[in-house]
C-alpha positions in Angstrom: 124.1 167.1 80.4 121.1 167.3 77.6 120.4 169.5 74.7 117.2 171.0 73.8 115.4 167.8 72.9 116.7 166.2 76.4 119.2 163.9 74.0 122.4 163.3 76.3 125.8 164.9 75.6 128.6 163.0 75.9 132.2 164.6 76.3 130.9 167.5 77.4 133.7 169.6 79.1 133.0 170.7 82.5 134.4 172.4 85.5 133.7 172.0 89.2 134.3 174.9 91.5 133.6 175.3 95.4 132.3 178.5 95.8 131.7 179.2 99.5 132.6 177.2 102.5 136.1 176.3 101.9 137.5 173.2 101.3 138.8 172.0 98.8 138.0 169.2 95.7 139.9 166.9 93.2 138.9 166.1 89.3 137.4 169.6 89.3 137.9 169.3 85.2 136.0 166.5 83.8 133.8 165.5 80.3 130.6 163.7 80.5 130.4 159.8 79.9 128.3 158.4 77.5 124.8 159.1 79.0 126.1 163.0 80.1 127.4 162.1 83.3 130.1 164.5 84.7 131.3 163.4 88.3 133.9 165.0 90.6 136.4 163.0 91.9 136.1 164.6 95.6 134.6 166.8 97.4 136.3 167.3 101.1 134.0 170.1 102.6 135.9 173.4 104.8 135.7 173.2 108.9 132.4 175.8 109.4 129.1 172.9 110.3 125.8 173.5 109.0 124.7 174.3 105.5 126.9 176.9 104.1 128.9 174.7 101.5 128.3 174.9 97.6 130.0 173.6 94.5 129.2 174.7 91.0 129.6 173.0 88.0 129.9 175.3 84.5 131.2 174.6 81.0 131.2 176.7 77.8 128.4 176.8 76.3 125.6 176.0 79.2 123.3 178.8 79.8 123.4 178.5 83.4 125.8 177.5 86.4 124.7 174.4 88.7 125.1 174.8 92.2 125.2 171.8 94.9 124.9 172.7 98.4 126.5 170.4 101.3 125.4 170.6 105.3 128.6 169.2 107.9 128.5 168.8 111.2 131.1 168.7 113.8 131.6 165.0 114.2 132.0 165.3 117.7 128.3 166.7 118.2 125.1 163.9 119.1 121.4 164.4 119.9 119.2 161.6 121.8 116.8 160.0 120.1 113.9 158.2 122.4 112.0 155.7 121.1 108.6 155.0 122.6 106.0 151.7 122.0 104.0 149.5 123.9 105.4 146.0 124.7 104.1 144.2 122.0 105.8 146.1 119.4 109.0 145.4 118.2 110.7 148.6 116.8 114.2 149.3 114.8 116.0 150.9 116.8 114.5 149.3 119.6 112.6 150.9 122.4 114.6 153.0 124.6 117.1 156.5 124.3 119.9 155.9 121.3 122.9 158.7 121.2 123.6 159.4 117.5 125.4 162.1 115.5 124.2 165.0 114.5 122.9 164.3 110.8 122.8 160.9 110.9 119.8 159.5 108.9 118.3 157.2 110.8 115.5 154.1 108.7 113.0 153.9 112.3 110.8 150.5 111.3 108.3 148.2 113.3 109.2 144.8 112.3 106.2 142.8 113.7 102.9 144.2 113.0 100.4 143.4 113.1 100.3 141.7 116.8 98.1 138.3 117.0 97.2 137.7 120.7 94.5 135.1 120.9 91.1 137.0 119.5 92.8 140.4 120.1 95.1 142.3 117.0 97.4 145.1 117.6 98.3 146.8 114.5 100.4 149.8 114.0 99.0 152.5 112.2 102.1 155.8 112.5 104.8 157.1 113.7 105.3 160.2 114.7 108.7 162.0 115.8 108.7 164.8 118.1 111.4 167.5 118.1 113.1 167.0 114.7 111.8 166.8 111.3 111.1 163.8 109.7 109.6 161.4 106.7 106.8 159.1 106.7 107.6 156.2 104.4 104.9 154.1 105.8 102.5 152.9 108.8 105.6 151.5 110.5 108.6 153.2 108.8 109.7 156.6 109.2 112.8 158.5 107.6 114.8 160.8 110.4 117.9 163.1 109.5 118.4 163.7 113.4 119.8 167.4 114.1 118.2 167.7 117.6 117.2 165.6 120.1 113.9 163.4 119.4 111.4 161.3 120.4 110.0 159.0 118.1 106.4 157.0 119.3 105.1 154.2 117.5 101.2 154.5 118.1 99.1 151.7 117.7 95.7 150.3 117.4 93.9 147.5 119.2 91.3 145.5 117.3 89.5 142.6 118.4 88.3 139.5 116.2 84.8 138.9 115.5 84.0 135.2 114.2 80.6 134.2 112.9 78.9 130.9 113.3 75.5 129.3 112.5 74.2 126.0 114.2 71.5 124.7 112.2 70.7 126.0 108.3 70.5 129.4 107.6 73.1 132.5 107.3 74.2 136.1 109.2 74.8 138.6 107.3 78.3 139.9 108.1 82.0 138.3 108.0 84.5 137.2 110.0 87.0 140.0 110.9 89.3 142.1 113.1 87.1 145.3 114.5 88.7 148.6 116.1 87.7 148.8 119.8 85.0 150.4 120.6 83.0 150.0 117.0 79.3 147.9 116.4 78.4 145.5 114.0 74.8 145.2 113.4 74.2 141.6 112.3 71.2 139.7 111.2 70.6 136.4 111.0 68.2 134.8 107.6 67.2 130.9 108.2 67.0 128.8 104.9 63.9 127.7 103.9 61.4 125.3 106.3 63.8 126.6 109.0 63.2 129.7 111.7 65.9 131.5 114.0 66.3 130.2 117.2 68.4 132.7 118.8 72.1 134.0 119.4 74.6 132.1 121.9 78.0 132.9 122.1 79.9 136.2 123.6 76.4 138.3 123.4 77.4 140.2 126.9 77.0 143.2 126.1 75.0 143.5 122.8 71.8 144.5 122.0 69.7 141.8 120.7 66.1 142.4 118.5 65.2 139.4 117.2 67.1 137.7 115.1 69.7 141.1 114.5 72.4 141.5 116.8 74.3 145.1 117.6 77.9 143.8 119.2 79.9 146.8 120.6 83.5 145.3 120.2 84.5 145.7 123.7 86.6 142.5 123.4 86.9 139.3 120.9 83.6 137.9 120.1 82.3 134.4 118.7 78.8 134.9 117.9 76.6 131.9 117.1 73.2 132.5 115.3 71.1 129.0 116.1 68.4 127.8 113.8 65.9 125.0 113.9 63.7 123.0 111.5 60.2 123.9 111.5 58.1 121.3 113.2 54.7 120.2 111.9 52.0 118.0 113.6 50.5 115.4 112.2 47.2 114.1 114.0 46.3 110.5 113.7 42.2 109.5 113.8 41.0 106.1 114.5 37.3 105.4 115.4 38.7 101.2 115.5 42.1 99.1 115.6 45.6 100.0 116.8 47.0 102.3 114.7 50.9 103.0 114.9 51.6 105.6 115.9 48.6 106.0 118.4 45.8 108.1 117.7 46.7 111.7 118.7 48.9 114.4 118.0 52.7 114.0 116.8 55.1 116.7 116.2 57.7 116.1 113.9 60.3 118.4 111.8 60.0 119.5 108.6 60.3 117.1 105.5 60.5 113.8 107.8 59.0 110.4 106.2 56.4 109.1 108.1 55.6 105.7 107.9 51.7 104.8 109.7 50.4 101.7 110.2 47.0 100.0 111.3 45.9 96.1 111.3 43.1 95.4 108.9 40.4 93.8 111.1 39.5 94.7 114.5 37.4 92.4 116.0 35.2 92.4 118.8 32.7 88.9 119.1 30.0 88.8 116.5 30.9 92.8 115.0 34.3 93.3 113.2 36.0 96.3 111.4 37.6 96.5 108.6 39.7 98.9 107.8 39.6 101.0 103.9 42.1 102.9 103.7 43.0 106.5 104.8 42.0 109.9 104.7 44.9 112.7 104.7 44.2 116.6 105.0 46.9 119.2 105.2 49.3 117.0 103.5 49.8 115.3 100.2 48.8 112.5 99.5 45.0 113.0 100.0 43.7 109.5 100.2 45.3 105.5 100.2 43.1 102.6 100.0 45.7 100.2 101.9 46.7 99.7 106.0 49.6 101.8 105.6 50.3 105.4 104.6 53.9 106.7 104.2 54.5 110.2 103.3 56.9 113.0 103.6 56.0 115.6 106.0 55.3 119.1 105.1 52.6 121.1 106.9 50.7 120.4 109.8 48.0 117.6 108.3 45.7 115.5 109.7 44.9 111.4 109.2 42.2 109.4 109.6 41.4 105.5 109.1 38.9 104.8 107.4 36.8 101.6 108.6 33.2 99.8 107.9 31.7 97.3 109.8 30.3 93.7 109.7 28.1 91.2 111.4 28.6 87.8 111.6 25.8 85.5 110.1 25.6 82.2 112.3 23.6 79.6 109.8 22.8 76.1 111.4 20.9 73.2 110.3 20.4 69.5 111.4 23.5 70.5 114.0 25.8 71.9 111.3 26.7 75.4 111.4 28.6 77.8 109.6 29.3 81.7 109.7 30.1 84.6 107.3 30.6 88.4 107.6 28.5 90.3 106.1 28.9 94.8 105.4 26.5 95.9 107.6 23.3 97.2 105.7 24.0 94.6 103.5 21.0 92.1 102.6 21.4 88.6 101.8 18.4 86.1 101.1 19.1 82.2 102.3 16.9 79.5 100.8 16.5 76.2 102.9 16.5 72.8 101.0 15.4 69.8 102.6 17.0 66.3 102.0 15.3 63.2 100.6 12.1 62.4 102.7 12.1 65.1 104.8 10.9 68.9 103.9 11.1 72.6 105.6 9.2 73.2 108.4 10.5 76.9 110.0 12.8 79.4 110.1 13.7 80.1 113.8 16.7 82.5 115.7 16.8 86.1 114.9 14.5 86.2 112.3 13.1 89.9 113.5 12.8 92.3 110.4 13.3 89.1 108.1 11.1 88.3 105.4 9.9 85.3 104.9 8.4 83.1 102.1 8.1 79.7 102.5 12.1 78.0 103.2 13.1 81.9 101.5 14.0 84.4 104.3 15.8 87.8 103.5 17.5 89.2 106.2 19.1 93.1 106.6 22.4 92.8 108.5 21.3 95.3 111.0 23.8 93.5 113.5 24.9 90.3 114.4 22.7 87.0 113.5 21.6 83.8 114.0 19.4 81.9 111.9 18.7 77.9 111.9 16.7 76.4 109.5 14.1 73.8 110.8 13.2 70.6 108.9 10.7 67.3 109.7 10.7 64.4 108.3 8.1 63.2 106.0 5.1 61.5 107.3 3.7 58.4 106.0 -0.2 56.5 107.1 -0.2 52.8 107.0 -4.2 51.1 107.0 -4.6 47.6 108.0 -8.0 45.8 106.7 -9.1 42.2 107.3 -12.5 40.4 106.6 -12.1 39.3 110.2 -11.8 40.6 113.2 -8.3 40.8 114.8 -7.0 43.9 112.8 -3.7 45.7 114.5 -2.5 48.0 114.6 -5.4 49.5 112.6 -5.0 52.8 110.7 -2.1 54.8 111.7 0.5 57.6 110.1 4.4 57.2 111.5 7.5 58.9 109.9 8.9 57.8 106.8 11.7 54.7 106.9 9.6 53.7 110.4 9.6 49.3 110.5 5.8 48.3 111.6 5.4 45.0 112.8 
């Protein structure tokens, strides 16, 4: 009981009266406890089933009468009630035809969903009762108050698993999931930077592929695998000379690899040699190296090319001694002859062609390969022999320098 401002009212005298039905109660006269409570002891209803039972409560001073209303059934009455499920489903009461009294209130529950069979999901989604009223409490609980007989089917709904996989660096834009039979999933794969898609693998049967999208129809459990791969770059290596390593030629290699190239500084071949410069580099950074090795990191189709000048040998001999140096082609060098004590410069001879000559001077272009030899004599001395008589030897006469006359 409340007043007018929904405060409680405690010892508040009421009466309880059945007013249709029959039967009969105890503690009909009570006061309300503490918090406005009145409660009859008991209520025993009269022997007519159904809904034609009523109680009123009254006391002095409430503007109205409460009435409660009861429903009994003849306890020797029961309805059927069927419960229907698929196999997987586990259902309280179970699966199968129960015999209950009429009225009885019946808490029908799946217990174990959803259903995990290898990629496939069975999840319940209602329960509907045919032939009787009743409550839904949830997906997989419904309230019955059974006054006929019923059949109560738990329907459910298959879904199948989709799981997403890359090989390689790059993403698909989608996630990993359960899917209702019979629904797409349009997916597209995106490779990361320096990488390009390189297909789909996986449970495609069925799907319609575009490129690097994917529509899968989930007409069972899927694992889809978008592939991607590095993007490859050639590099071509140039060599007029030498053995470069790598050989000259084309070279594919993937994306951001260090490269590490190699060539031996001279290549010689009998009186020309080559010596290598350096490197040129297009395509690819670094641009130039002035060394026999060029190590760089890979990153767009380039090109290299050893650079290499050539030389001649110079063969210089005199009086049986020889010695040789290379010379840069084009390159002029001047060689001045000096004779030793008592002798003196008579020629230049070998390939003097081109040469320019000026006295024991010559000045040669290194055009190609050379040999020169300078030619000396030894001085000559003349020796006269007079005498007031006759008898003179050997006369007048001119022999080389250091020569014994007798």
């Amino acid at each position: 009981m409340q007043d007018a401002f929904k405060n409680p009212l405690p010892n508040f005298a009421v009466t309880f009266t059945v007013t249709s039905g029959g039967g009969f109660i105890t503690g009909g006269t009570t006061t309300t406890d503490p918090y406005g409570i009145a409660t009859v002891g008991s209520w025993t209803l009269g022997p007519v089933p159904g809904t034609n039972n009523a109680l009123s409560a009254s006391g002095i001073g409430l503007a109205t009468t409460v009435t409660f209303r009861a429903s009994g059934a003849d306890p020797a009455t029961t309805n059927t009630l069927t419960v229907v499920g698929p196999s997987y489903g586990l259902s309280t009461p179970g699966y199968g035809t129960h015999t209950n009294y009429t009225w009885s209130v019946i808490n029908a529950a799946v217990t174990n969903s959803p259903v995990v069979e290898a990629g496939t999901q069975y999840m319940c989604t209602a329960g509907s009762v045919s032939g009787n009223a009743f409550t839904v409490l949830s997906a997989t609980n419904v309230l019955i108050t059974q006054t006929n007989a019923a059949t109560l089917t738990w329907q459910w709904q298959t879904r199948y698993q989709l799981l997403l996989q890359t090989n390689g660096s790059g993403t698909i834009g989608g996630s990993n999931g359960w899917r209702n039979v019979g629904s797409t999933s349009i997916l597209t794969a995106a490779a990361a930077p320096h990488w390009h898609f390189d297909g789909w693998t996986g449970d495609t049967n069925g799907c319609t592929i575009v490129g690097n999208v994917i529509t899968t129809r989930m007409t069972q459990a899927r694992t889809i695998t978008g592939n991607f791969g590095i993007d490859q770059h050639t590099l071509t290596i140039a060599s007029a000379y030498g053995t470069p390593v790598p050989v000259p030629g084309i070279h594919t290699n993937s994306y951001g690899t260090t490269l590490t190239n190699t060539v031996g500084l001279l290549d010689t071949r009998g009186a020309t040699q080559y010596v290598c410069t350096g490197w040129l580099m297009t395509g690819n950074t670094p641009a130039v190296g002035s060394t026999t090795n060029a190590t760089f990191t890979l990153t767009n189709n380039a090109v290299l090319t050893w650079q290499w000048k050539t030389q001649y040998r110079l063969d210089i001999t005199s009086d049986g001694n020889s010695i040789a140096q290379w010379l840069d082609a084009g390159s002029v060098v001047t060689l001045t002859a000096n004779n030793a004590p008592h002798w003196h410069f008579d020629s230049w001879a070998g390939d003097t062609n081109g040469a320019t000559i000026a006295g024991s001077e010559i000045t040669v272009t290194m055009d190609g390969p050379r040999g020169l030899e300078a030619l000396f004599a030894i001085d000559q001395h003349s020796l006269a022999v007079a005498s007031p008589y006759s008898g003179e030897w050997p006369g007048s006469l001119v022999t080389n320098y250091d020569t014994f006359v007798q």
